[in-house]
MMTF fields as JSON, N, C-alpha, C and O atoms, coordinates in Angstrom:
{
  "mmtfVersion": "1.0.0",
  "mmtfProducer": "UNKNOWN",
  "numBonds": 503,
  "numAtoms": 504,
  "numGroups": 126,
  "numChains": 1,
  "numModels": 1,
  "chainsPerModel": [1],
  "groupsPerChain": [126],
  "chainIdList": ["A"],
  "bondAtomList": [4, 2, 8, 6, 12, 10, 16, 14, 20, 18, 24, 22, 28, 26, 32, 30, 36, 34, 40, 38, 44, 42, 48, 46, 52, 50, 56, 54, 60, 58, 64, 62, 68, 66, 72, 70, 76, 74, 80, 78, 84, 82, 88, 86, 92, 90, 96, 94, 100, 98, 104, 102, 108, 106, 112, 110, 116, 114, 120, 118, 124, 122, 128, 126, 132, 130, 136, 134, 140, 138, 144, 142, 148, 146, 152, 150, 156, 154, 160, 158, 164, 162, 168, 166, 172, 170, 176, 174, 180, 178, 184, 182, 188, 186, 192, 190, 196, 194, 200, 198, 204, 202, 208, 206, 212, 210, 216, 214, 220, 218, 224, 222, 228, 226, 232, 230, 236, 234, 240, 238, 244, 242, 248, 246, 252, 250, 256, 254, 260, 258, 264, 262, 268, 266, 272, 270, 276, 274, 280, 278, 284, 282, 288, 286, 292, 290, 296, 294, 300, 298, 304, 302, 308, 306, 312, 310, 316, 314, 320, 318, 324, 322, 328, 326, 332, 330, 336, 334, 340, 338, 344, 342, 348, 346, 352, 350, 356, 354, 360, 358, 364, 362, 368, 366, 372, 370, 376, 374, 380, 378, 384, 382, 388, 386, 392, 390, 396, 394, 400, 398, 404, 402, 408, 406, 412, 410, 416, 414, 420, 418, 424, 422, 428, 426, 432, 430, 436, 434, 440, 438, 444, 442, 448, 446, 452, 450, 456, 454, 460, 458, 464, 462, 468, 466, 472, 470, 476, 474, 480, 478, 484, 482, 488, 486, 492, 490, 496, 494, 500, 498],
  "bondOrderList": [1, 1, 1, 1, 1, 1, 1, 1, 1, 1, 1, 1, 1, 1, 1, 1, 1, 1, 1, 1, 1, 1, 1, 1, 1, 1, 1, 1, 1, 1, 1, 1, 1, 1, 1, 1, 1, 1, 1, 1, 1, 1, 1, 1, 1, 1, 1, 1, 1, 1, 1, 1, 1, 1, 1, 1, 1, 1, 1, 1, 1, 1, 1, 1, 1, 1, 1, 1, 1, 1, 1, 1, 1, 1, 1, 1, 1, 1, 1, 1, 1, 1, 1, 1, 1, 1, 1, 1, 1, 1, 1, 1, 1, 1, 1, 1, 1, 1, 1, 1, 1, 1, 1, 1, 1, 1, 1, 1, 1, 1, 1, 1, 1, 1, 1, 1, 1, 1, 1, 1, 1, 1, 1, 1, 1],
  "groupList": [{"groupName": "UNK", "atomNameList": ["N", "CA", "C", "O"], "elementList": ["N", "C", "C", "O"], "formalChargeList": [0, 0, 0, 0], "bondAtomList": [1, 0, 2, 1, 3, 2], "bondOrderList": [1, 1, 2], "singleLetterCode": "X", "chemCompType": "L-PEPTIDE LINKING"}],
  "groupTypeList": [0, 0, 0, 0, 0, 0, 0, 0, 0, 0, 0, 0, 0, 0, 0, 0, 0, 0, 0, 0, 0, 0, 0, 0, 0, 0, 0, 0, 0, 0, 0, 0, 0, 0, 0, 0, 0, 0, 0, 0, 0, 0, 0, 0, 0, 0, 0, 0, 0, 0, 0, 0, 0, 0, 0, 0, 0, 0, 0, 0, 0, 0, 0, 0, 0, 0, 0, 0, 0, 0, 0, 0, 0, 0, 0, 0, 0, 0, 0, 0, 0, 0, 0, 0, 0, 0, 0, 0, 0, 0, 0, 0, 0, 0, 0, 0, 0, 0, 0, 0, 0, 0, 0, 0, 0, 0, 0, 0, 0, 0, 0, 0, 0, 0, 0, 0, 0, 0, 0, 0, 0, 0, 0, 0, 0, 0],
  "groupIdList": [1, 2, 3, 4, 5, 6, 7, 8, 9, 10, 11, 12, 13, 14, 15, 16, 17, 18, 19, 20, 21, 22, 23, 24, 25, 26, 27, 28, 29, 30, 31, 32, 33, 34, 35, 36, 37, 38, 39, 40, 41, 42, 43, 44, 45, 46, 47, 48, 49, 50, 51, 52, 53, 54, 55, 56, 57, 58, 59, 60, 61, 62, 63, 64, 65, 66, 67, 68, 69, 70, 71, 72, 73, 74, 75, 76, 77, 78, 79, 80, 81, 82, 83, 84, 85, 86, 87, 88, 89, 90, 91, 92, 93, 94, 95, 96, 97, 98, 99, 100, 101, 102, 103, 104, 105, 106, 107, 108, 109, 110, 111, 112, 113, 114, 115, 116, 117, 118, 119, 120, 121, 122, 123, 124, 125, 126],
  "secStructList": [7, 6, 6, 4, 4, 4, 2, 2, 2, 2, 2, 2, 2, 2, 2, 2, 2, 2, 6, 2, 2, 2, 2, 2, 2, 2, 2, 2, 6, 2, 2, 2, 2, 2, 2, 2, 2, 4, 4, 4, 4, 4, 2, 2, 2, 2, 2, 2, 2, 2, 2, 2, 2, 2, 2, 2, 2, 2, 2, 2, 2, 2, 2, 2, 2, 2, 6, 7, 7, 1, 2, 2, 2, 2, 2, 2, 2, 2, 2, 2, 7, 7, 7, 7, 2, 2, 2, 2, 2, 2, 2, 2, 2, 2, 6, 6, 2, 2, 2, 2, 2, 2, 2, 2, 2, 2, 2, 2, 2, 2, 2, 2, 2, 2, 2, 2, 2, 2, 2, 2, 2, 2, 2, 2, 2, 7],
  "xCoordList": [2.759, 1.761, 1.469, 1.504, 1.183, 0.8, 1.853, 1.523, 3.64, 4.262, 4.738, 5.338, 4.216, 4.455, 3.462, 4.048, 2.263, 1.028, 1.127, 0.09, 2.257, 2.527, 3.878, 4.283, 4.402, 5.808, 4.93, 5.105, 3.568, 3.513, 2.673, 2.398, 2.219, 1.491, 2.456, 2.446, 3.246, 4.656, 4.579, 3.77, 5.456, 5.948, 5.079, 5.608, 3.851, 2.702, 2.556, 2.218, 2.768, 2.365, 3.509, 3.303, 5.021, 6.005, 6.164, 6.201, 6.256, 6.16, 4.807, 4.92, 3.859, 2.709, 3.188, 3.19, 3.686, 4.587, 5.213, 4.825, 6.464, 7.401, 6.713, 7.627, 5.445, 5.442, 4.167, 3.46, 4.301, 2.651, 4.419, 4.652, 5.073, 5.921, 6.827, 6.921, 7.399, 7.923, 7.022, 7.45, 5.55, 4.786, 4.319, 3.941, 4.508, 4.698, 5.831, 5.8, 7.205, 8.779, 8.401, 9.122, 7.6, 7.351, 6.84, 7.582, 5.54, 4.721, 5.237, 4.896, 6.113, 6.3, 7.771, 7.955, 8.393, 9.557, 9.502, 10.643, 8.585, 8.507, 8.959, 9.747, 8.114, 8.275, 9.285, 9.921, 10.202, 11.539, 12.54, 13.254, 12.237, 13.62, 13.587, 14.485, 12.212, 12.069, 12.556, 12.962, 12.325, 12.454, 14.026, 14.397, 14.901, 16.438, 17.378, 18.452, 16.553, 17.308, 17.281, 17.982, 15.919, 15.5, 15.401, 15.33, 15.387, 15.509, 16.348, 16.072, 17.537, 18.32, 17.359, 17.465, 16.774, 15.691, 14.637, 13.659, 14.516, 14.21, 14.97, 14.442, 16.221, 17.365, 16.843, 16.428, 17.115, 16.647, 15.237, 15.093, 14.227, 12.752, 12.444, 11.51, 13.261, 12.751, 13.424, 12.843, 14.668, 14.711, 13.645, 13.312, 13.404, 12.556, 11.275, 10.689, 10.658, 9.285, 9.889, 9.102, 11.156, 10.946, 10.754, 9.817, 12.196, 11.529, 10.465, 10.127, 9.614, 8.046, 7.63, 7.274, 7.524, 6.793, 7.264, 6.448, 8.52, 8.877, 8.561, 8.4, 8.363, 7.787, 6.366, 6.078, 5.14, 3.928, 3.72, 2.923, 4.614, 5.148, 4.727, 3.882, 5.764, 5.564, 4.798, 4.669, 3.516, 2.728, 1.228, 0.131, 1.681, 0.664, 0.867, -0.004, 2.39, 2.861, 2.225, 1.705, 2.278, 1.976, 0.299, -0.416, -0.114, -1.651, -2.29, -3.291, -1.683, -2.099, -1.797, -2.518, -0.731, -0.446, -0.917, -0.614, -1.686, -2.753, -4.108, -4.751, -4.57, -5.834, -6.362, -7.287, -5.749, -7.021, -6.847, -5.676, -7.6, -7.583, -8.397, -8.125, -9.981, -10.617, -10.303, -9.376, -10.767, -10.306, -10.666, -9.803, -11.905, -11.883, -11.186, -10.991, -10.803, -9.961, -8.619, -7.883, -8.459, -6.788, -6.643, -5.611, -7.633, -7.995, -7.96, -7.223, -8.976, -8.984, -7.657, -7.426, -6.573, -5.499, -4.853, -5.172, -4.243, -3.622, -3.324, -2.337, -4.968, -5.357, -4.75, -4.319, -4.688, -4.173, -5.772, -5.805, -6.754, -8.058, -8.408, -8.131, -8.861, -10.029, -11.405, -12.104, -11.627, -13.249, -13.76, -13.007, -14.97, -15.659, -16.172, -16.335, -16.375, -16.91, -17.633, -17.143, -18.92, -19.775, -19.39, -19.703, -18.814, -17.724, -16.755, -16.673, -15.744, -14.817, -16.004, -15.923, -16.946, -17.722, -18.346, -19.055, -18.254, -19.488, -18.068, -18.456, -16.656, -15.947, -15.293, -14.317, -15.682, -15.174, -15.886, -15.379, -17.445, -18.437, -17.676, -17.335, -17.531, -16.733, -15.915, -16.378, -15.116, -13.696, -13.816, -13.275, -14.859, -14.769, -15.228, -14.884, -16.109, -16.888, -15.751, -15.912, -14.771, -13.997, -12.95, -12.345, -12.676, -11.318, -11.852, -11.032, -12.991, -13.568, -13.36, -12.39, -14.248, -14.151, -12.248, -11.863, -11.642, -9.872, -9.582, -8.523, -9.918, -9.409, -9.744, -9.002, -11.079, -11.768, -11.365, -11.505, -11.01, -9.885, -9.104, -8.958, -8.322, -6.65, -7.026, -6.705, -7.492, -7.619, -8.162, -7.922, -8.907, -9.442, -8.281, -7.975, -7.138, -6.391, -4.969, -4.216, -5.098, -3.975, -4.209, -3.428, -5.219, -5.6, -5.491, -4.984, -6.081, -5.617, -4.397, -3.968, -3.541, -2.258, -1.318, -0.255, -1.819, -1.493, -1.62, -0.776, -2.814, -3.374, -2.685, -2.219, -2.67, -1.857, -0.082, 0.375, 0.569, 1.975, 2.102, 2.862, 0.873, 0.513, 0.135, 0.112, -0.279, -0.751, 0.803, 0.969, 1.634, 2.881, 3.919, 4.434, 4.193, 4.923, 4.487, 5.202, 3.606, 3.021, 3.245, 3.991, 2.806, 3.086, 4.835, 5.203, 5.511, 7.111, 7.611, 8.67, 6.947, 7.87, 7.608, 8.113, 6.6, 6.605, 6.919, 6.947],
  "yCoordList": [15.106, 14.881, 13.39, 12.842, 12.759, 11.538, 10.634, 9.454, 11.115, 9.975, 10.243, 9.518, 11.679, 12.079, 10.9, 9.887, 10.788, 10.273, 8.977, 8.362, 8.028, 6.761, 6.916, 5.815, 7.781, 7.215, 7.133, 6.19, 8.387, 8.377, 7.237, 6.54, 6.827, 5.196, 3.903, 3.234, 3.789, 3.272, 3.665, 3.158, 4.541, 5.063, 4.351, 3.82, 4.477, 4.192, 2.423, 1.919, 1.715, 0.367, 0.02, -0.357, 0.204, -0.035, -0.237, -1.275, 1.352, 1.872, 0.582, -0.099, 0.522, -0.02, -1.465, -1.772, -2.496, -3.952, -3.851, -4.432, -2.895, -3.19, -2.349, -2.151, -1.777, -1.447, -2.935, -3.022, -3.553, -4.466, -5.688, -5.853, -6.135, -6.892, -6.631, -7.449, -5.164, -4.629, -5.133, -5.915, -4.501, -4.864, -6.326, -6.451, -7.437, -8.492, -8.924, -9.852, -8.371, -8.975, -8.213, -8.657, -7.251, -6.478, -7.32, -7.616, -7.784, -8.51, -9.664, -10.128, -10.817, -11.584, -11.994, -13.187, -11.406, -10.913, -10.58, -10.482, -10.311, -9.716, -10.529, -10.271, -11.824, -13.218, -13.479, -13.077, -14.157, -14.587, -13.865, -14.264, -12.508, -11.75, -11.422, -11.429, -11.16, -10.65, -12.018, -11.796, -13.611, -14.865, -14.438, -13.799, -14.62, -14.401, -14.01, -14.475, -12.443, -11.639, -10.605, -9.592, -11.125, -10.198, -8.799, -8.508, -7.744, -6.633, -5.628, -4.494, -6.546, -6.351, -6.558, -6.045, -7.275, -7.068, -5.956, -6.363, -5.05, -3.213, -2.764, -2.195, -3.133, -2.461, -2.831, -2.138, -4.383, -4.925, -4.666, -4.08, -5.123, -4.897, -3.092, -2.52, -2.549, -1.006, -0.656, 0.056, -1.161, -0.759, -1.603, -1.188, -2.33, -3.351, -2.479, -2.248, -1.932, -0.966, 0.349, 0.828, 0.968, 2.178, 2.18, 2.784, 1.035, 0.873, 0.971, 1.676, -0.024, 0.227, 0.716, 0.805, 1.695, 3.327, 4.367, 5.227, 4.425, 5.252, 4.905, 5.932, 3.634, 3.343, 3.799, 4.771, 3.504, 4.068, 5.691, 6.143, 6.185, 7.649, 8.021, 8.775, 7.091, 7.412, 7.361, 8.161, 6.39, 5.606, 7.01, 7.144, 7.613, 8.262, 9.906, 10.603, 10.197, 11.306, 10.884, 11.789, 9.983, 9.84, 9.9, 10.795, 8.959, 9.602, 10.604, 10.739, 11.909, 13.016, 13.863, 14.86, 13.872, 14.431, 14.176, 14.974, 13.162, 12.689, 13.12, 13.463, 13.216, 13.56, 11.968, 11.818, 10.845, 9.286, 9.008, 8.658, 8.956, 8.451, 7.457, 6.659, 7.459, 6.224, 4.17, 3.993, 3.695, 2.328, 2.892, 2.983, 3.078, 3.933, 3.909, 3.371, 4.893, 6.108, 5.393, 5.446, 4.689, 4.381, 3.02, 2.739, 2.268, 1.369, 1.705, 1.118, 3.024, 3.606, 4.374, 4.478, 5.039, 5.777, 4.407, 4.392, 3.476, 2.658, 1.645, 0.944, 1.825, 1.507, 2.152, 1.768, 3.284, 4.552, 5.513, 6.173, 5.157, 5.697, 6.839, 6.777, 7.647, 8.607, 8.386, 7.86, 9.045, 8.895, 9.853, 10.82, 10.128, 11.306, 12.546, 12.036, 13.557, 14.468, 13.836, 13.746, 13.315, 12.607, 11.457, 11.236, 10.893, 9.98, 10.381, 10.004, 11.419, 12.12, 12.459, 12.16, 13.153, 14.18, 12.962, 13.178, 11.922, 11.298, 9.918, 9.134, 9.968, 8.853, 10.57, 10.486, 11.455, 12.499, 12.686, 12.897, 12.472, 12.22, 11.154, 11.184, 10.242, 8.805, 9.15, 8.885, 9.511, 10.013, 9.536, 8.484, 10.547, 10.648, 9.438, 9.236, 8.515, 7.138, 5.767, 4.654, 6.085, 5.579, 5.381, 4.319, 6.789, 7.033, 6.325, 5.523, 6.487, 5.663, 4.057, 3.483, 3.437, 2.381, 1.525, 0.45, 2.481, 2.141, 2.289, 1.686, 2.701, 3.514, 1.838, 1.069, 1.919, 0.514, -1.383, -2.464, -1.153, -2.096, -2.211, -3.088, -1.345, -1.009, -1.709, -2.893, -1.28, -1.476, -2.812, -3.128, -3.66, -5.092, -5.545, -6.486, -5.366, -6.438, -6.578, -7.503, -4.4, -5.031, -5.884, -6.515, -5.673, -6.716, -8.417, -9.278, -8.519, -9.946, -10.129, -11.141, -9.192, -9.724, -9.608, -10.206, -8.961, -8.771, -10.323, -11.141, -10.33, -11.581, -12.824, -13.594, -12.94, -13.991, -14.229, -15.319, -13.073, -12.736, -13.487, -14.415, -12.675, -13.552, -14.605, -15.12, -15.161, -16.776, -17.962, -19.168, -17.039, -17.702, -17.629, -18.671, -16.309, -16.217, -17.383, -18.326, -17.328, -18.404, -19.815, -20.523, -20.362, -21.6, -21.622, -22.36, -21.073, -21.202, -21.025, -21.582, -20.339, -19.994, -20.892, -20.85, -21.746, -22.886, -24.154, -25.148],
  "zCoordList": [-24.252, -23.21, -23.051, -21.95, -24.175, -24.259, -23.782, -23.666, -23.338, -23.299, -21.829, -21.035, -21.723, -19.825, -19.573, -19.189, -19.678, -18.722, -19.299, -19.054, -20.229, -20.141, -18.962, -18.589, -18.519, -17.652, -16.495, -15.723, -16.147, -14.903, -15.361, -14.385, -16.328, -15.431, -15.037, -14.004, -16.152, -15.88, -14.248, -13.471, -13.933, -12.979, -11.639, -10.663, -11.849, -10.688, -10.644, -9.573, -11.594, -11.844, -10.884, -9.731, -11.557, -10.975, -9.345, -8.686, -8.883, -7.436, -6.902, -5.883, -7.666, -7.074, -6.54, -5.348, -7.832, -7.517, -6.267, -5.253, -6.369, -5.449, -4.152, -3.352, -3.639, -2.835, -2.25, -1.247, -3.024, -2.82, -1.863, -0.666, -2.901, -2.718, -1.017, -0.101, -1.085, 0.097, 1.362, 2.211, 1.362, 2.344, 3.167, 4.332, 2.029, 2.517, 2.919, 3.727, 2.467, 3.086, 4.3, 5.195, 4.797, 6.004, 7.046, 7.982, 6.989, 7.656, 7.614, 8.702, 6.849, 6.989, 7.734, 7.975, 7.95, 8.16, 9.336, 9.788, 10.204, 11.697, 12.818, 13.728, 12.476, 13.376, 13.205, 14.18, 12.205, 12.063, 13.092, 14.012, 12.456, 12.834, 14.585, 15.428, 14.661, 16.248, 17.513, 18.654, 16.77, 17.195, 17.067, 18.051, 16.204, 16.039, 16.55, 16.932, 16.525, 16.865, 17.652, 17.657, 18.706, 19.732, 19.368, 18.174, 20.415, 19.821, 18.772, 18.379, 18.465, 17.624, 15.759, 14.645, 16.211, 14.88, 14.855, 14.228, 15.178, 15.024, 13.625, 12.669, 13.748, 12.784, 11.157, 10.228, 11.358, 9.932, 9.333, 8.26, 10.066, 9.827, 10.005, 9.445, 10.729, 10.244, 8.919, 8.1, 8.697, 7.183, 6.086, 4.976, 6.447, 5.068, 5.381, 4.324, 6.442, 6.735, 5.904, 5.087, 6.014, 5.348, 4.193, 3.671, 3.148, 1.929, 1.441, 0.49, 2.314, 1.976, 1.477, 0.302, 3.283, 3.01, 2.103, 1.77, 1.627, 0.565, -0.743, -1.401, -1.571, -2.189, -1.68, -2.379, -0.614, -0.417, -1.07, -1.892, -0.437, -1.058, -2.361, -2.844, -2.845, -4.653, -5.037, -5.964, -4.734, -5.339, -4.839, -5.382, -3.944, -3.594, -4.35, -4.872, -4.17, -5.296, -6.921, -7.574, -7.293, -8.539, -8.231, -8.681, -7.516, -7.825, -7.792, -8.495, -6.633, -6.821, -7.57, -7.528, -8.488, -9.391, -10.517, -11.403, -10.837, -11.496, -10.93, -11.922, -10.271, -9.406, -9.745, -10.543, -9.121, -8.987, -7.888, -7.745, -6.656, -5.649, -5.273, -4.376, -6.295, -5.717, -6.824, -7.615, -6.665, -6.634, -8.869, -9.742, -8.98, -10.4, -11.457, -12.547, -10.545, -11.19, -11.399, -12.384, -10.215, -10.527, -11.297, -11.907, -11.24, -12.519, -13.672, -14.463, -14.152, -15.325, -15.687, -16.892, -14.627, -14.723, -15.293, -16.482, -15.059, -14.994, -15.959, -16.181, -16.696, -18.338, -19.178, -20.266, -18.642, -19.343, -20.304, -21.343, -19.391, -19.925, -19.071, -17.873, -19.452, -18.54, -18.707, -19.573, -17.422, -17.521, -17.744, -17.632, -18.092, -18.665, -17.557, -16.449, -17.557, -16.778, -15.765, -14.639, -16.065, -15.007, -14.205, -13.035, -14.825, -13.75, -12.886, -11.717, -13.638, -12.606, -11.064, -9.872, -11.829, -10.294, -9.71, -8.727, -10.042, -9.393, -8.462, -7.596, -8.909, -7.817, -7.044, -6.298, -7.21, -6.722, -5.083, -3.981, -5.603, -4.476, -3.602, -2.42, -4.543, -3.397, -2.729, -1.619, -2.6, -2.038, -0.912, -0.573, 0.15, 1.521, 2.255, 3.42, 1.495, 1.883, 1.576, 2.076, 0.79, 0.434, 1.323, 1.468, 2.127, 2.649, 4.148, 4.595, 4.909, 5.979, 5.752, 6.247, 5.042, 4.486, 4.554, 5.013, 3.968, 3.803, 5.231, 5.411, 6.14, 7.215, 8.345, 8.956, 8.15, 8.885, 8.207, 8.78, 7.244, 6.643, 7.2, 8.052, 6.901, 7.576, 8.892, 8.991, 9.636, 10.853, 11.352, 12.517, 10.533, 10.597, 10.096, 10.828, 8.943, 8.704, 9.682, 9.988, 10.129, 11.188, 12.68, 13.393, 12.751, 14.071, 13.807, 14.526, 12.667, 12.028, 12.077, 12.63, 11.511, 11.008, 12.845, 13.015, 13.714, 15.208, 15.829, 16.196, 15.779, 16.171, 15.909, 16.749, 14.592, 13.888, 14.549, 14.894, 14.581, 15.135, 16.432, 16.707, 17.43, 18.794, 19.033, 20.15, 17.849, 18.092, 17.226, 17.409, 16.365, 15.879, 17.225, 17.63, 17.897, 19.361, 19.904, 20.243, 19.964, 21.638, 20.983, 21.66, 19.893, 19.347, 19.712, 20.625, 19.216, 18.583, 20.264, 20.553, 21.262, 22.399, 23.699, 24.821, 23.114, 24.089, 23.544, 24.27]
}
């Protein structure tokens, strides 16, 4: 038992790197290639996006198969600690305030990171 729930933290740290790493060759990678290689850059940058997301995958298979979904839990998973009864029920409460919160993130950094793209186009294309 004890050396299953070291692979899956293994397993989750890992997936976690290369999906943190993937996501920036993603975003950073957009401008170049789309400048290059016109629409012919779809091909390259959708494969460096799937990687990604299949790494995202894992990283989300391993947490639910663990049951850690809030920031917590997957700190404490990751230690390789649990938390006690009253803690489980109480980031359990979190969940749903959590998942809003991530949702309205997401959504502020992709407008940033939009924004930013549109203000590198317009510099580079005049």
């Amino acid at each position: 038992m004890f050396q299953d729930k070291q692979s899956q933290i293994g397993k989750m740290n890992r997936y976690g790197k290369i999906y943190t790493k993937m996501l920036i060759v993603t975003a950073i990678s957009a401008v170049p290639l789309f400048m290059w290689l016109g629409v012919w850059a779809f091909i390259p940058w959708g494969i460096i996006w799937a990687l990604s997301m299949y790494f995202a995958v894992q990283v989300e298979k391993v947490k639910k198969d663990n049951d850690v979904q809030t920031y917590k839990e997957i700190v404490a998973f990751s230690e390789g600690k649990l938390l006690d009864d009253i803690q489980k029920q109480r980031e359990i409460g979190k969940r749903p305030y959590q998942k809003i919160f991530l949702v309205i993130g997401s959504a502020l950094i992709t407008f940033v990171v939009c924004v930013l793209i549109g203000f590198l186009m317009h510099i580079f294309m005049n």
